[in-house]
C-alpha positions as CSV (number, residue, x, y, z in Angstrom):
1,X,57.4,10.5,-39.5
2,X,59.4,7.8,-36.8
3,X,58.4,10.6,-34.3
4,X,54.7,9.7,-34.1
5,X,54.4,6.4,-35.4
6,X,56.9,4.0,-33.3
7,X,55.1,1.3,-32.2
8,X,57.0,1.3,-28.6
9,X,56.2,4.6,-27.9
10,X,52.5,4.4,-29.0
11,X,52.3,1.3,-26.9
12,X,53.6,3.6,-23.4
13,X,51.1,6.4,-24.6
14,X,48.3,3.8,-24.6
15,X,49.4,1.6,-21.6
16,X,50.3,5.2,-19.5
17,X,46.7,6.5,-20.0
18,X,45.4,3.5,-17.7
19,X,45.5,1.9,-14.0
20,X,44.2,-0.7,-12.3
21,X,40.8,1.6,-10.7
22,X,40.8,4.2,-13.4
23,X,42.8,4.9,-16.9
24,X,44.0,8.3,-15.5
25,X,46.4,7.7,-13.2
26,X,50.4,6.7,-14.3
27,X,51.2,3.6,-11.8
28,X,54.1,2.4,-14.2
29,X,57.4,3.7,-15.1
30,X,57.4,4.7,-19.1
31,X,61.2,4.3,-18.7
32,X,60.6,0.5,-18.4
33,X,57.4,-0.3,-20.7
34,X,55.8,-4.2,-20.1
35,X,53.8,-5.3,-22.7
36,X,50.0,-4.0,-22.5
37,X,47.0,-6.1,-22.6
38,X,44.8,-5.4,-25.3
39,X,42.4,-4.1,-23.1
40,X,44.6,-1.2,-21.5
41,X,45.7,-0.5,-25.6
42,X,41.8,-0.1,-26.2
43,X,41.3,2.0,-23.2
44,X,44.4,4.3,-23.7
45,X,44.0,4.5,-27.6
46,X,39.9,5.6,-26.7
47,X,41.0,8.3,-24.0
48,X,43.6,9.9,-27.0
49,X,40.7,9.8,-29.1
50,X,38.4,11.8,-27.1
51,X,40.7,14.4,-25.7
52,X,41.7,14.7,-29.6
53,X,37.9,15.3,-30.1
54,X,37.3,17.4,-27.2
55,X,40.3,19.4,-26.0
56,X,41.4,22.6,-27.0
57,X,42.8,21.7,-30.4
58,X,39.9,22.8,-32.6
59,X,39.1,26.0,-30.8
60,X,40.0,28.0,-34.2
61,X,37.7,26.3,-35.9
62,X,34.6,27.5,-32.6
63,X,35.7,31.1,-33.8
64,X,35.8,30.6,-37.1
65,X,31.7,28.8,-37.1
66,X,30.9,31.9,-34.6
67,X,31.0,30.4,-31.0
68,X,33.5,32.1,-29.7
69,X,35.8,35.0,-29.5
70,X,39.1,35.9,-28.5
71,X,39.0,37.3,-25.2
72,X,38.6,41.0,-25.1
73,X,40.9,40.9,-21.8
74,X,44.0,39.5,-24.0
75,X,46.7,40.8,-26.6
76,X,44.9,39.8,-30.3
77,X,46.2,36.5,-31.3
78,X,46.5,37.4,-34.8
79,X,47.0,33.5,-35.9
80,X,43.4,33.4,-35.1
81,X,41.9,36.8,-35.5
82,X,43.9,38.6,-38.5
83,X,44.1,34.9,-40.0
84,X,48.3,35.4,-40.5
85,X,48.8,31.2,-39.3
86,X,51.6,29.6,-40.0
87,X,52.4,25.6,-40.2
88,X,53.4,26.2,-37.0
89,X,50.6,27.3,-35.7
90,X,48.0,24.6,-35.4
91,X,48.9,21.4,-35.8
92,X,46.3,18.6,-35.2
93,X,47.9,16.5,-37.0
94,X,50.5,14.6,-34.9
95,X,48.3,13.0,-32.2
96,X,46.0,11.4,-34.5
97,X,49.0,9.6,-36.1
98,X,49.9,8.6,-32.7
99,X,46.2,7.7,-32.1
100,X,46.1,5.7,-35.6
101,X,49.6,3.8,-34.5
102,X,47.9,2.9,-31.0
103,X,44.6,0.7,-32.8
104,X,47.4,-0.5,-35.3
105,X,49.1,-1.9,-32.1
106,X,45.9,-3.2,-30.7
107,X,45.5,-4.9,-34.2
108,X,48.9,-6.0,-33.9
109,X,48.2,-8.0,-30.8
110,X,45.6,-10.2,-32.3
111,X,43.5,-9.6,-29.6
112,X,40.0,-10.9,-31.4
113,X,37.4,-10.0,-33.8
114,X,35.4,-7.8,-31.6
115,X,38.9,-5.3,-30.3
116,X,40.0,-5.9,-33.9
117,X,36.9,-4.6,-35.2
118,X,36.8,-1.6,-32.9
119,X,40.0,-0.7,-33.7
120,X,39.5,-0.6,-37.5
121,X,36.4,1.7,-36.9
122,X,38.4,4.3,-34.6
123,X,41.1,4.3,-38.0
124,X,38.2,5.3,-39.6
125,X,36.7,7.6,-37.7
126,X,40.7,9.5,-37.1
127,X,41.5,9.2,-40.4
128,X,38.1,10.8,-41.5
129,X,39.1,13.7,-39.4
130,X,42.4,14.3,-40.7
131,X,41.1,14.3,-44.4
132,X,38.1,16.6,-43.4
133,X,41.5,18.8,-41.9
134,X,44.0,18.2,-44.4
135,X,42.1,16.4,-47.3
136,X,45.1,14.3,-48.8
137,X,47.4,12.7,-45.9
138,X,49.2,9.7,-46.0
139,X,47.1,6.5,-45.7
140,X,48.1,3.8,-47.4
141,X,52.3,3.8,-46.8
142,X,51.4,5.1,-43.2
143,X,52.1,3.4,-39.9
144,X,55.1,1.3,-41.2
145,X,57.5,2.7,-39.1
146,X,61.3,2.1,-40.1
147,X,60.0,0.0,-43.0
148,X,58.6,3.6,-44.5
149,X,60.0,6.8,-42.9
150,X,58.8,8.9,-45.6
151,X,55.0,7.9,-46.4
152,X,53.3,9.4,-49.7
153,X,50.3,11.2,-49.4
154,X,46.9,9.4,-50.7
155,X,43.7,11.9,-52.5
156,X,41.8,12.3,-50.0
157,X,38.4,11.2,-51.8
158,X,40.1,7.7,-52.4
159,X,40.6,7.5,-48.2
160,X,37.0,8.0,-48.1
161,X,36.0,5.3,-50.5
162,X,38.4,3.1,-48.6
163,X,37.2,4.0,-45.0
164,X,34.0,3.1,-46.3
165,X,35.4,-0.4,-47.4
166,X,37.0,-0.6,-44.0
167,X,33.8,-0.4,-41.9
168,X,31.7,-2.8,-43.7
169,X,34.3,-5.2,-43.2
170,X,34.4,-4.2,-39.5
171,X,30.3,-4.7,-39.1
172,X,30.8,-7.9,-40.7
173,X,33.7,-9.1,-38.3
174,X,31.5,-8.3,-35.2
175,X,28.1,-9.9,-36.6
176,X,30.3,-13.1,-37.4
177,X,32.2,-12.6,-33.7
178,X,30.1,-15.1,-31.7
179,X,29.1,-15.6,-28.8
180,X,32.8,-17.1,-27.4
181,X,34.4,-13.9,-28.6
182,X,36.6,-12.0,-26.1
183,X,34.5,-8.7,-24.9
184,X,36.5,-5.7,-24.3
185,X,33.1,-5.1,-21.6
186,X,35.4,-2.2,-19.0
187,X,38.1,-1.2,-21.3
188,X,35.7,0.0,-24.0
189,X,35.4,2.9,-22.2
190,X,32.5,4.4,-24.9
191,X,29.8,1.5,-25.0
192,X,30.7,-0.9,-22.6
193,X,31.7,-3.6,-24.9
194,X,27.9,-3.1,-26.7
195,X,29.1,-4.7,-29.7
196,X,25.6,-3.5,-31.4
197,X,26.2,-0.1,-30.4
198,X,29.7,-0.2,-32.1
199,X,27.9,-1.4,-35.5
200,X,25.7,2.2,-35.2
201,X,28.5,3.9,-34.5
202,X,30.3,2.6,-37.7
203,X,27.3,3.3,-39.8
204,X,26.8,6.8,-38.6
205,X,30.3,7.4,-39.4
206,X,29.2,6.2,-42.9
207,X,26.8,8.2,-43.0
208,X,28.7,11.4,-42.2
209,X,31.0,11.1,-44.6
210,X,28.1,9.5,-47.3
211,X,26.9,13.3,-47.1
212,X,30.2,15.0,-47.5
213,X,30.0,13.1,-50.7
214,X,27.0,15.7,-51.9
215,X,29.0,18.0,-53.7
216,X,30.8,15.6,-55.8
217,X,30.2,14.3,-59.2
218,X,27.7,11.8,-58.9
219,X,28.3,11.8,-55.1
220,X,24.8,11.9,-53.6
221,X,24.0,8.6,-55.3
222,X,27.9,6.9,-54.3
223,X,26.6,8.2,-50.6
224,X,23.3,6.7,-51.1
225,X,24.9,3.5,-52.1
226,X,27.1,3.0,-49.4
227,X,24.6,3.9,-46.6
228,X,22.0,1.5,-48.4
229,X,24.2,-1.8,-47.4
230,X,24.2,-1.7,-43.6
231,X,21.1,1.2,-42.9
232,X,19.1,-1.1,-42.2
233,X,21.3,-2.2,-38.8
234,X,20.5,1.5,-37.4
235,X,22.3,4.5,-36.4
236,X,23.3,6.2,-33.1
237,X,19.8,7.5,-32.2
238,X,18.4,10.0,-28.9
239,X,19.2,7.1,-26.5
240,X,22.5,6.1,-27.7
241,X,25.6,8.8,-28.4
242,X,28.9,8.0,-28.3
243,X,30.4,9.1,-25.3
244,X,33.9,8.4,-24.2
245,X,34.3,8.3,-20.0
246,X,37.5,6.6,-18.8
247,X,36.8,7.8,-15.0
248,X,37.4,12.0,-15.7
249,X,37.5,13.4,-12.4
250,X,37.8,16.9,-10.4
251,X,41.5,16.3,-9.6
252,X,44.6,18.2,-11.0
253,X,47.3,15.3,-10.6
254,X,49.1,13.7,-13.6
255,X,48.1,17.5,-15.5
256,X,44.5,17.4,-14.9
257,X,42.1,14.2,-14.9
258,X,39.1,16.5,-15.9
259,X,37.4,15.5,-19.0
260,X,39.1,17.2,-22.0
261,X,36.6,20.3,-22.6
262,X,36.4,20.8,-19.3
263,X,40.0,20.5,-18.8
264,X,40.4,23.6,-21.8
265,X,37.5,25.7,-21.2
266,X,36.9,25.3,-17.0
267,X,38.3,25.4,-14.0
268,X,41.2,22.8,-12.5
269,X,40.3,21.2,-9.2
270,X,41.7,24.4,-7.5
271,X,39.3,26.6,-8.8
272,X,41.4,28.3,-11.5
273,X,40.2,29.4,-14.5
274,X,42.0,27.0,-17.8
275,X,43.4,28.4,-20.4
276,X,40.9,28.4,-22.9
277,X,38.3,29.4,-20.3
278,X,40.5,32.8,-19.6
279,X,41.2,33.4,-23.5
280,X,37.7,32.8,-24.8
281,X,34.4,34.7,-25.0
282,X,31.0,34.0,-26.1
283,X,30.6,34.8,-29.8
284,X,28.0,37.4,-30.7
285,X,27.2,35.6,-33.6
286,X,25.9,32.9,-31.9
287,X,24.5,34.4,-29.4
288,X,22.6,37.1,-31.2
289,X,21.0,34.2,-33.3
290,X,19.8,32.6,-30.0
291,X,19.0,35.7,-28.1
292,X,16.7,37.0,-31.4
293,X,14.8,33.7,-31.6
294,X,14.4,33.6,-27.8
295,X,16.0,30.7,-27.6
296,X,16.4,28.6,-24.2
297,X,20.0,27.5,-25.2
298,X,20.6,31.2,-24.9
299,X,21.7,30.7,-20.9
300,X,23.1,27.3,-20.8
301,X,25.8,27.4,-23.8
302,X,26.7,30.4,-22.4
303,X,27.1,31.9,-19.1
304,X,24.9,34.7,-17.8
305,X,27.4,37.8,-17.2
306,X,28.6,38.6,-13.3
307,X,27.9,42.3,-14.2
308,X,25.0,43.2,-12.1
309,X,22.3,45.4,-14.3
310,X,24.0,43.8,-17.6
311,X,20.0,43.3,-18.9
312,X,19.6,46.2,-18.7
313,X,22.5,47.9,-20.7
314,X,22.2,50.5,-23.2
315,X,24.5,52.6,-25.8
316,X,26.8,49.3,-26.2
317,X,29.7,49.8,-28.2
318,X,30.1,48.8,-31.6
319,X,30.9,44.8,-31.3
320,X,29.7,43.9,-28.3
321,X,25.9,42.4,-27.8
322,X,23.7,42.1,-24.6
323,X,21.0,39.2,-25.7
324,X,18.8,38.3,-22.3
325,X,16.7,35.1,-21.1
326,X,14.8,34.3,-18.5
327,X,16.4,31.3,-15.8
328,X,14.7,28.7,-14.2
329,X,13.5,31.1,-11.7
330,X,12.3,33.7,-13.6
331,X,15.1,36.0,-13.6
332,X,16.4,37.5,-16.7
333,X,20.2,36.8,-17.4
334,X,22.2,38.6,-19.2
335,X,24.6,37.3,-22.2
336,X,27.1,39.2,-23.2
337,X,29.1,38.4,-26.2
338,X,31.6,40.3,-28.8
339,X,32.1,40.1,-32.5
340,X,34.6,37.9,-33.7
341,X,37.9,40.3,-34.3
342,X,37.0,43.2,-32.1
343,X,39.5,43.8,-29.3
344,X,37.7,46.1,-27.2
345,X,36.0,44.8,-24.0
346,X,32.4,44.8,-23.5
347,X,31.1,48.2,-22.6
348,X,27.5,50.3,-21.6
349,X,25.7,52.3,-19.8
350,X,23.7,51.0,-16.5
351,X,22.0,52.9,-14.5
352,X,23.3,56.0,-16.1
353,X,26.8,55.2,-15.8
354,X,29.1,54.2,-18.4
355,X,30.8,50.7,-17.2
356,X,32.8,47.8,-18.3
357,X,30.6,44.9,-18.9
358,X,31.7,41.1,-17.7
359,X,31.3,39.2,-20.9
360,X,30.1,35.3,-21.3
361,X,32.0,32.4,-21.2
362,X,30.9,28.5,-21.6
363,X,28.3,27.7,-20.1
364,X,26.9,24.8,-17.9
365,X,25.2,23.4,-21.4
366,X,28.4,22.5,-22.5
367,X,30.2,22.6,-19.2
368,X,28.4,20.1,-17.0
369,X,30.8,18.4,-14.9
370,X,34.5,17.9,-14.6
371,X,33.4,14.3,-14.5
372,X,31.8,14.7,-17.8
373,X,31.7,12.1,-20.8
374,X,33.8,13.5,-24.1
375,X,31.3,13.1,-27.0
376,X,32.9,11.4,-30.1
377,X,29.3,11.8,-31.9
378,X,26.5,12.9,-30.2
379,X,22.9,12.0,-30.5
380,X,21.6,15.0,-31.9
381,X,24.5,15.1,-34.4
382,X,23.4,11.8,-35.8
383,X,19.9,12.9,-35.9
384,X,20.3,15.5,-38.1
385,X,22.6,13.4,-40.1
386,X,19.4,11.2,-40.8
387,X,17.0,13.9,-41.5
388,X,19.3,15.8,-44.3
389,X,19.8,11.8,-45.5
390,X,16.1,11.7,-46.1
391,X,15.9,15.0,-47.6
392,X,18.4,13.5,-50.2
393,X,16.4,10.1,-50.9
394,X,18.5,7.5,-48.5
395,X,15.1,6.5,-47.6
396,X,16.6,5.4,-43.8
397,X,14.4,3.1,-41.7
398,X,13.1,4.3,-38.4
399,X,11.5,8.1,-39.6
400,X,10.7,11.2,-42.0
401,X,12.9,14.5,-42.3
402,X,10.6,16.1,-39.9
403,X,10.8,13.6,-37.7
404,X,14.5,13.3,-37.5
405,X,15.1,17.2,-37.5
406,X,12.6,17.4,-34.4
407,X,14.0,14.4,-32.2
408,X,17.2,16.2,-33.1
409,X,16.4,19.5,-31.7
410,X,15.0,17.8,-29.2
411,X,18.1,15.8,-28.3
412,X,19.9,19.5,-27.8
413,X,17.8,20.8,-25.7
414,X,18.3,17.6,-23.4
415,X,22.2,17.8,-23.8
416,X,22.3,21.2,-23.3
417,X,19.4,21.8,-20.5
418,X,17.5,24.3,-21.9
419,X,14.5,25.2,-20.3
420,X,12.0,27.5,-22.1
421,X,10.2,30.2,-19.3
422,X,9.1,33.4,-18.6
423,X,10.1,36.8,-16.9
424,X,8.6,36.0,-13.2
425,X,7.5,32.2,-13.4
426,X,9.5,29.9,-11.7
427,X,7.9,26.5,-13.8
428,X,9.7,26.6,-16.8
429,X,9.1,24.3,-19.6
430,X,11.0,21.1,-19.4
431,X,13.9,20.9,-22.3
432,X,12.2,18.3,-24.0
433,X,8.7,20.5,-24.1
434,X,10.9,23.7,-24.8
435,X,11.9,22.0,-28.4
436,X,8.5,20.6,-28.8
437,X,7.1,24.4,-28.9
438,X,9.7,25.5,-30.9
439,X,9.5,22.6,-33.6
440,X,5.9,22.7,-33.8
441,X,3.6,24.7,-36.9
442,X,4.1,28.1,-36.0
443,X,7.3,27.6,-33.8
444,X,10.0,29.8,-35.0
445,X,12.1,26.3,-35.6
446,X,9.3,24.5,-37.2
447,X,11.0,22.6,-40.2
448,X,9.5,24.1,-43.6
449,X,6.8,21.6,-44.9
450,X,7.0,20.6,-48.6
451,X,4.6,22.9,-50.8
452,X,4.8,25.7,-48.0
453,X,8.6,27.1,-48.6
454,X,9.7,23.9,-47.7
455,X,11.9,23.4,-50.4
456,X,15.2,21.0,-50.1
457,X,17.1,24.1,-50.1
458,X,15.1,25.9,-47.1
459,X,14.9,22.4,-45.0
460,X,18.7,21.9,-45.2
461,X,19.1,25.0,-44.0
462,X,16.9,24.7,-40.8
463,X,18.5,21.0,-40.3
464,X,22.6,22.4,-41.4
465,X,21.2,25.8,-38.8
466,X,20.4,23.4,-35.8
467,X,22.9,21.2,-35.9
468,X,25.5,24.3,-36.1
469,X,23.5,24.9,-32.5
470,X,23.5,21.4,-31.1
471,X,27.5,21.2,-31.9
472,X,28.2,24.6,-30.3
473,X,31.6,23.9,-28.7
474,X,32.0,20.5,-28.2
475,X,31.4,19.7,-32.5
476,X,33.5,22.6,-33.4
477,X,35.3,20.9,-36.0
478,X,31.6,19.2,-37.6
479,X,30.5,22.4,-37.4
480,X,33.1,24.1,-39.7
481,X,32.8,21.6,-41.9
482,X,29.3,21.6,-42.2
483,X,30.0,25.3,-43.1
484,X,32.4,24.5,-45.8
485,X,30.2,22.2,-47.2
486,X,26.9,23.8,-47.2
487,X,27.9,27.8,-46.6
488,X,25.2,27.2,-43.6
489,X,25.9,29.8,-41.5
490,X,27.3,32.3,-43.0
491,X,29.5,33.3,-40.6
492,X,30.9,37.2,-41.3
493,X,35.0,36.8,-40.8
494,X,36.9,38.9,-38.5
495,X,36.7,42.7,-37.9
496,X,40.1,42.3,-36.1
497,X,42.0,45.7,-38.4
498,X,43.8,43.8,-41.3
499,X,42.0,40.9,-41.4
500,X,40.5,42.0,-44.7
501,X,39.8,38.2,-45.5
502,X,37.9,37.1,-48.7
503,X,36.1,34.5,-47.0
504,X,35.7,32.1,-44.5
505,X,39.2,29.9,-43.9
506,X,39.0,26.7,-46.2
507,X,41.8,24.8,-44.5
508,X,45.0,24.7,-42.5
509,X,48.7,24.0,-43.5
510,X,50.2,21.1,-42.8
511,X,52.1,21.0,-39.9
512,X,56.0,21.8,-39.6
513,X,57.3,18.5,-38.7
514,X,55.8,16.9,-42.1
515,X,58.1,19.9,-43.6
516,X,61.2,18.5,-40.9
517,X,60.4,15.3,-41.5
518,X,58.6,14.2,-44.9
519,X,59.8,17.0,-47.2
520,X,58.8,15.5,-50.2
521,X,56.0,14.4,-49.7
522,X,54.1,16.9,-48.2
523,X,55.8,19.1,-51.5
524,X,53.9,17.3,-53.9
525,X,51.0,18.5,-52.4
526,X,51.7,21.8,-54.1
527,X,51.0,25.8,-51.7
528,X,48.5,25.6,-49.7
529,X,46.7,28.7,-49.4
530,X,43.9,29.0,-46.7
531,X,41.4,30.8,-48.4
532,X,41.2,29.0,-51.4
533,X,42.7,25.6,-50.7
534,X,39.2,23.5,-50.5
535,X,38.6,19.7,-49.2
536,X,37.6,17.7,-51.5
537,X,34.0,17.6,-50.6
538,X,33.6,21.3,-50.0
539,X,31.2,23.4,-51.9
């Protein structure tokens, strides 16, 4: 493992990522490292964070939830499509052991409570997602370097109760900070150096993984338990995500200073299409769920396609979908997506002609700017963590299920600006009154009332169903492993010829340099096998 967790070279990754105007310029030689402040480690180790988060290296898992497809313009990849990966195929594994070695630099430093205590809830909050990957990983004989080249793996249900350990004690070290304490104010480049807004960010992260929890022995109550201690400080709410911004900009020096999404699924500064934005396609899954419920979010999650008449097609072939929703202006746009696995490209008839049809890509939704934040949690994300809470007796201050699920929806609207509107009028609903109408009794997203089919069962489904929405793209790996977890959505698995899978992928191999580098260890773990190979907290 010396490859990803020397010190040195964590320390250049950190101190690299960050300038004196912006952190994405490279004004120092790596070839002659200086020693990094604690507030250019913070800043760096934050960036790595976010472009883990938000890059390109969970777009298996977008297919795999149903929000995207392989482009119908490319070869198959059959990694992704027929399932046949390899521990060579995906590995998102080594940068969050760099990450994890950059905040146990920062610790290193001694650089005060309030750095030290961010750094120990970014740990959590990476190592969380390499169990909800991997499930066991090394933990506990990690991040030695030379002392321990070959780490053992810990279960991963014992990370989780340690993590959860971990951020008390980091709530506790910021509420006993002071006043005196150093700030990390610029170089916490997600709140500012908001201190309180670090503490909801720790408990929200509780209460994600408190839920995972739900389909363990006695796990609702151990969830409810650890949530119970620190609720009562509040979660990330409507007015306060986590968003990472270190100064992302439209510029393609150092390899692109767009933020991360954008960076995978846009355009670079020169107007060319990114990788993932040529290799990707909208989903029909998703977007036949939208289109059916005549859902806004239709047009701004995914693009309206350039093919003039698309509305309008008929006699599609088998696989592809046209779903249609009316803009701000009153005109009807045309999404046109593709079923997971099916390699032929969108085609119709318009106008009596048989034609190729321009299929979807990303929309503005998710795509906003190349200037945009990277979302570590968002708001609707934690809102729908609190309504399933109360569904499961948490009893969290501040509102009901229903209240919860609908600021929720709400929040995704916002985030994704969906407008609700009509064929013609050009004064659409805002987003925040588009969810309203949809939430409210009689609305096709109105959460099921007790005594009316509102059963746990039915309301975790509308509250697992919209969060699967509000996480389209940027969430993809929450998403998957709400699905794992819950089996809400069910998404179908790939048509792609040979596929032939028996479900939905459970997990991913560990990568090949564990099998280079950690032999042993990563044997003991015994074959993975993708489809049956299950996290610990998976149903």
């Amino acid at each position: 493992m010396k490859k990803y967790i020397s010190i040195i070279i964590i320390t250049l990754i950190a101190a690299g990522s960050s300038c004196k105007k912006d952190y994405l310029n490279l004004v120092d030689n790596p070839n002659q490292p200086s020693s990094a402040s604690p507030g250019l480690l913070l800043a760096g180790a934050l960036k790595t964070s976010a472009a883990t988060q938000n890059g390109g290296g969970y777009v298996m898992y977008a297919a795999w939830v149903g929000y995207l497809a392989q482009s119908t313009g490319f070869q198959p990849f059959v990694a992704l499509e027929q399932y046949q990966f390899t521990t060579s195929t995906y590995d998102v594994w080594t940068t969050p052991y760099l990450n994890l070695s950059n905040y146990a630099a920062l610790e290193a430093s001694a650089p005060g409570a309030n750095y030290t205590a961010i750094a120990e809830i970014m740990q959590c909050f990476v190592y969380q997602g390499l169990v909800d990957n991997y499930n066991n990983v090394p933990y506990t004989t990690a991040l030695k370097g030379t002392a321990n080249l070959n780490p053992t793996y810990t279960a991963g249900s014992a990370i989780y109760a340690d993590l959860f350990k971990r951020l008390d004690a980091a709530i506790k070290l910021i509420q006993g900070a002071g006043a005196g304490a150093a700030n990390p104010t610029k170089s916490d480049i997600v709140f500012g150096g908001n201190m309180t807004n670090w503490i909801k960010f720790a408990n929200t992260i509780k209460l994600r993984m408190a839920l995972r929890l739900s389909n363990t022995s006695g796990g609702t109550a151990a969830g409810i338990a650890e949530v119970a201690t620190t609720s009562s400080l509040g979660f990330l709410d409507a007015a306060t995500p986590a968003l990472a911004n270190p100064g992302y900009a439209s510029s393609d020096a150092n390899g692109g200073q767009q933020s991360p999404l954008w960076l995978y699924y846009g355009t670079s500064a020169s107007g060319q299409a990114e990788g993932g934005n040529a290799q990707y396609q909208a989903n029909s899954y998703l977007a036949d769920y939208l289109g059916t419920n005549k859902d806004p979010r239709l047009i701004t999650i995914f693009t309206g396609s350039a093919t003039a008449g698309a509305a309008t097609a008929t006699a599609l072939l088998p696989g592809s979908s046209v779903d249609t929703y009316p803009n701000a202006a009153g005109n009807l746009v045309a999404v046109v997506s593709s079923t997971f696995g099916d390699s032929q490209p969108p085609t119709g008839t318009i106008n009596g002609t048989s034609t190729g049809i321009t299929p979807s890509k990303v929309g503005s939704g998710v795509l906003k700017s190349a200037s945009m934040p990277a979302v570590l949690i968002s708001s609707a994300e934690s809102l729908f963590l609190q309504a399933e809470a109360q569904i499961q007796g948490y009893n969290l201050p501040g509102g009901t299920a229903q209240s919860f699920y609908n600021a929720g929806v709400a929040a995704s609207f916002v985030d994704q600006g969906a407008q609700a509107n009509t064929v013609g009028s050009t004064t659409p609903l805002s987003p925040a009154a588009s969810a309203a109408a949809m939430t409210a009794p009689g609305g096709v997203y109105a959460f099921p009332a007790p005594g009316a089919g509102g059963d746990i069962s039915a309301q975790q489904t509308a509250i697992i169903t919209q969060k699967w929405i509000a996480l389209a793209i940027t969430g993809s790996l929450e998403a998957f492993n709400e699905e794992r977890r819950t089996g809400i959505p069910n998404v179908p698995t790939s048509i792609y010829p040979g596929a032939n899978a028996p479900n939905q992928v459970t997990r991913i191999f560990y990568p090949i340099i564990e099998y280079s580098t950690n032999a042993a260890s990563v044997a003991a773990q015994g074959t993975i096998d993708k489809f049956t190979s299950k996290i610990f907290w998976a149903k």
